[in-house]
N, C-alpha and C positions, 0 to 999 in steps of 0.2 A: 489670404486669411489674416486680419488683421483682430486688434485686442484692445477696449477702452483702457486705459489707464485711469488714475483717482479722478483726474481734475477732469477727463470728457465722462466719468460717472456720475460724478457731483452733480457738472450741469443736466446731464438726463436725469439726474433723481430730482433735484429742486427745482430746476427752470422750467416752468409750464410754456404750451405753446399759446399762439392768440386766444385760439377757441376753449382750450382748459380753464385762461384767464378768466376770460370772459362768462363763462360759467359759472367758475368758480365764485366772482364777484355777485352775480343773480343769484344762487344759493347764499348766500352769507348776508345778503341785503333781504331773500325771503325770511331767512331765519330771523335776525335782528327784527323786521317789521311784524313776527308771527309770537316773539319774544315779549314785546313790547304789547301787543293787544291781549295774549293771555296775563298778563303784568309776571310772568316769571323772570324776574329781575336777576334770582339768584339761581337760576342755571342759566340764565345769559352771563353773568358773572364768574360763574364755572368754565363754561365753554369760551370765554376771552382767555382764562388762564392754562387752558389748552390749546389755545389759538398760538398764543405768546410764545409759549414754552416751543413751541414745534418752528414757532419763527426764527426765536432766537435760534436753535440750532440748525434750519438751511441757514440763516446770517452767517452762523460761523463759520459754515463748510463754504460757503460764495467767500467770504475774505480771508481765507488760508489757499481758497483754489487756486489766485495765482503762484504762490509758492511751492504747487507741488511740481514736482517732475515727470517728464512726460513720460519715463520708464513705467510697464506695470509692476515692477517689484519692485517698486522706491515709492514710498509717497502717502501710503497707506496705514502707518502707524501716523503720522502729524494728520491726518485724514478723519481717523477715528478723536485723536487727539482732540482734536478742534470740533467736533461734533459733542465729543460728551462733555466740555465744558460750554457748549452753547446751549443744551438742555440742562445742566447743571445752575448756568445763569438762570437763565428763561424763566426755570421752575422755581429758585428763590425768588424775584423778584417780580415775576404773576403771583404767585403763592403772597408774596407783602402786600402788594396790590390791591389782592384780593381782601387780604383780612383790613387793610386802611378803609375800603371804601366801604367796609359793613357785611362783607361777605359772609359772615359767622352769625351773623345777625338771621338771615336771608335761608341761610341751610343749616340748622343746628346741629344735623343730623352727622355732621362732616365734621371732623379735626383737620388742625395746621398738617397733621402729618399725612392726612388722607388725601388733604387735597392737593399736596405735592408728591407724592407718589401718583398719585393719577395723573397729574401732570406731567410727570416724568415716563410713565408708563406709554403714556399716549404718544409723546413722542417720538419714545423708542419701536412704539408699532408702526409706525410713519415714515421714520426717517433709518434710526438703526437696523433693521431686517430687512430692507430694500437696501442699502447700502452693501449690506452684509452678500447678500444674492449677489448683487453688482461685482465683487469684489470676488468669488467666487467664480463667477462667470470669468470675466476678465483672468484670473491665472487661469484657467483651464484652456479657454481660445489662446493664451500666450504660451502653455507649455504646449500647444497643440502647433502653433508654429513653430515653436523653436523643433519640434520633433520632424516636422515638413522641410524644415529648412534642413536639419540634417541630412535627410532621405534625402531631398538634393543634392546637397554637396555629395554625396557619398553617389548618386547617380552618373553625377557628373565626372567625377572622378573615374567610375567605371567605364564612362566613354570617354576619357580622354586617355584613357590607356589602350582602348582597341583592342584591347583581350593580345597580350603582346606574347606570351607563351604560344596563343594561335599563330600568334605573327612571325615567331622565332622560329617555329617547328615548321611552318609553308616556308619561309626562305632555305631553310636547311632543306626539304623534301625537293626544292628547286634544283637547289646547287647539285643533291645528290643526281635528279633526273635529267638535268643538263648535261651530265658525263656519261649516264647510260642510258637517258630514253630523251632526247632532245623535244620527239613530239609532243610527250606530255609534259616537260617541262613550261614549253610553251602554252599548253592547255589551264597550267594550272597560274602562269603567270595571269593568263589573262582572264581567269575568274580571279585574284588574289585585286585585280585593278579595277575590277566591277564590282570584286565588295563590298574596295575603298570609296568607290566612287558613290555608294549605294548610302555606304554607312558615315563617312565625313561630315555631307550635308548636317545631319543630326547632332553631332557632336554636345550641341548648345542645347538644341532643341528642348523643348518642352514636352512637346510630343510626338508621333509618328503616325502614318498611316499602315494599314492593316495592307495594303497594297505595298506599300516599300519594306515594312518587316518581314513580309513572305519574299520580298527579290531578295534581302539582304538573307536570310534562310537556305534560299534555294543556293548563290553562291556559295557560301557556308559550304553546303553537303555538297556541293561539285568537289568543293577543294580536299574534304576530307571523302570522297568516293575516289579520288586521286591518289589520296593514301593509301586508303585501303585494298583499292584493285578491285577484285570479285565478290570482296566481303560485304559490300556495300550498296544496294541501292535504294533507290529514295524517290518519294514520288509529294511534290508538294503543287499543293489544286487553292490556288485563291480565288473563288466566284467575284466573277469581276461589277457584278453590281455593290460587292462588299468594301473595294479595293481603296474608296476614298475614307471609311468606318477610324477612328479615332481609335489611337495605341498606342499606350506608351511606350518608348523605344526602348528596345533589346529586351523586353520582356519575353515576346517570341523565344528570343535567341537561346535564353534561361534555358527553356523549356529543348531545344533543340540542342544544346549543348551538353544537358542533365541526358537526353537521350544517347546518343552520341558516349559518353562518356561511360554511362551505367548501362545501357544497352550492347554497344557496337563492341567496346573496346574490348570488355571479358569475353565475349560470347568469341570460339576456333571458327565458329563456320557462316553461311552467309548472313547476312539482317538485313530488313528491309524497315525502312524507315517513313512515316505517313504522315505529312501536314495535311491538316483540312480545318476550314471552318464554315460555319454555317450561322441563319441568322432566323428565328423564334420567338415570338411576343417581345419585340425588343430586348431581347437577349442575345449578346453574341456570344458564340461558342465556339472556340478557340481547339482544336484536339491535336498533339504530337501523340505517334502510335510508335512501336517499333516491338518486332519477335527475336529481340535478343535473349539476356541472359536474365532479363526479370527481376522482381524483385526480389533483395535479399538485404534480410538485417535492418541494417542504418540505413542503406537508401531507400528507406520506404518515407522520403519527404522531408528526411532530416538534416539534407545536405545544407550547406552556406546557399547556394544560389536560390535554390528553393523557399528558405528560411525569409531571404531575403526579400524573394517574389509576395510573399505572403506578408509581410512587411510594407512593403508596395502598395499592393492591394488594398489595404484596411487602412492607410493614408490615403489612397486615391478615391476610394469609392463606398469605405464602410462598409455597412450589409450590403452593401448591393450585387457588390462582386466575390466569385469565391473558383477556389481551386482542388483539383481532387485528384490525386495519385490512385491510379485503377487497375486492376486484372479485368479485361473486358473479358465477352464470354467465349472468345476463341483464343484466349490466352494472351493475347499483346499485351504488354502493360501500355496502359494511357494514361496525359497528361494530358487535366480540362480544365479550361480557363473560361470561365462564366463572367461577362465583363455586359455593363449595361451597355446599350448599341449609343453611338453618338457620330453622325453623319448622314448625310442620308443620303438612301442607293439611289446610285446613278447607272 
């Protein structure tokens, strides 16, 4: 996502391309030849003093262009600067022009005053409100990056820590089951090495597939079905015509850990936990399920990670993608992630 600054709006507001030229020059050579056989002298006279005025002021914005700065929040006050002193000129001195060659003579009908505010008028519809759009445009694509560029940093950040609370609590559950259950010790090391190895590649990443955030998922809930013992099981189904499908990384995991957390941890007795996704008029459909402790209060979508997923989303995708925190009709609460499909099944 990038953002014109003054001096690349300048040249899209005043520099024509060939065929604009070209045009433009056939109009203004019909007018003058259509000018001259009706002998309306003085509204060709008129229309030079709108011609002028509106030159003068691209001139002025073309010889201040090289001085502006390429920043978009720099450059735009000497931008404006130099535009309304170049319709400021323009319109004096077509307006003199105009009255030296007889102009007053030709349109009686018209004052010094009238015909330079028209003058001036014209060129602010021209040049000033296109400019103005321009400029407009340009801070809002530039606050729209700097707000993308945050959600990255801030993405990035989140995978470069590997969720380390996860990672503090699997090596402590290690150490403890190395002394009293060696088997699962061993079980849990070696999903804790396939998560890494699932989840590292990514680190940088830009984005993931729908296939490796359901592997790094399923390790996930091994390791905390480890924890839990009996409290816990989990059933996660990736349709493997889906599995190459475009996703951005750890967003899954949100959603799997928002379970896990509000689901598994309150609830005394067992839960069972459900990824699935499926794929609809190019729509994909993302669902973490689980019959824990449901919804209550503040976690009904309020939490940081969730906050933050919706945050995500309306950077990545706009309307296109949306999220919904659910009581389905058998009581699960479900988490649904409606993401435009972008891969194609294989």
């Amino acid at each position: 996502m990038t953002s014109l600054g003054p001096a690349a709006s300048v040249m899209r507001l005043v520099w024509p391309s060939r065929r604009q030229a070209w045009l433009s020059f056939v109009l203004l050579a019909a007018l003058l030849a259509g000018g001259a056989r009706m002998q309306s002298f003085g509204w060709l006279a008129l229309f030079g003093v709108l011609a002028l005025t509106v030159a003068s002021g691209a001139g002025a914005l073309l010889a201040v262009r090289p001085l502006l700065p390429a920043a978009v929040s720099a450059g735009w006050t000497r931008t404006w600067v130099a535009l309304l002193a170049g319709l400021l000129a323009g319109g004096f001195l077509s307006t003199w022009g105009y009255i030296e060659v007889g102009g007053q003579q030709l349109l009686r009908h018209l004052s010094v005053a009238e015909v330079f505010i028209a003058a001036l008028g014209f060129g602010v519809l021209l040049l000033a409100m296109p400019l103005a759009y321009a400029q407009r445009q340009s801070q809002a694509l530039h606050l729209a990056s700097l707000e993308h560029a945050a959600l990255s940093a801030e993405l990035r950040s989140l995978q470069a820590q590997v969720e380390p609370h996860f990672l503090y609590n699997t090596l402590a559950n290690t150490r403890y089951l190395a002394r009293h259950a060696p088997d699962k010790a061993v079980q849990m090391l070696d999903h804790l090495i396939a998560y890494l190895h699932t989840a590292l590649p990514d680190l940088r990443a830009p984005a993931s597939t729908l296939g490796r955030e359901f592997e790094l998922a399923e390790h996930y809930l091994a390791l905390i079905a480890i924890r839990f013992g009996d409290r816990l099981n989990y059933q996660v189904e990736c349709p493997p015509l889906l599995a190459q499908a475009s996703l951005p990384p750890l967003m899954l995991m949100t959603l799997v850990e928002n379970a896990v957390q509000h689901g598994v941890e309150p609830k005394p007795g067992a839960v069972h936990v459900r990824v699935s996704a499926s794929l609809s008029a190019q729509t994909l459909t993302i669902i973490v399920s689980d019959d824990g402790a449901g919804l209550q209060g503040t976690v009904f979508g309020t939490g940081v990670g969730l906050r933050n997923l919706r945050e995500r989303l309306a950077m990545l995708y706009g309307e296109q993608a949306r999220f919904e925190l659910r009581v389905a009709a058998d009581g699960r609460t479900e988490s649904v992630l409606n993401l435009p499909y972008a891969g194609e099944a294989q």
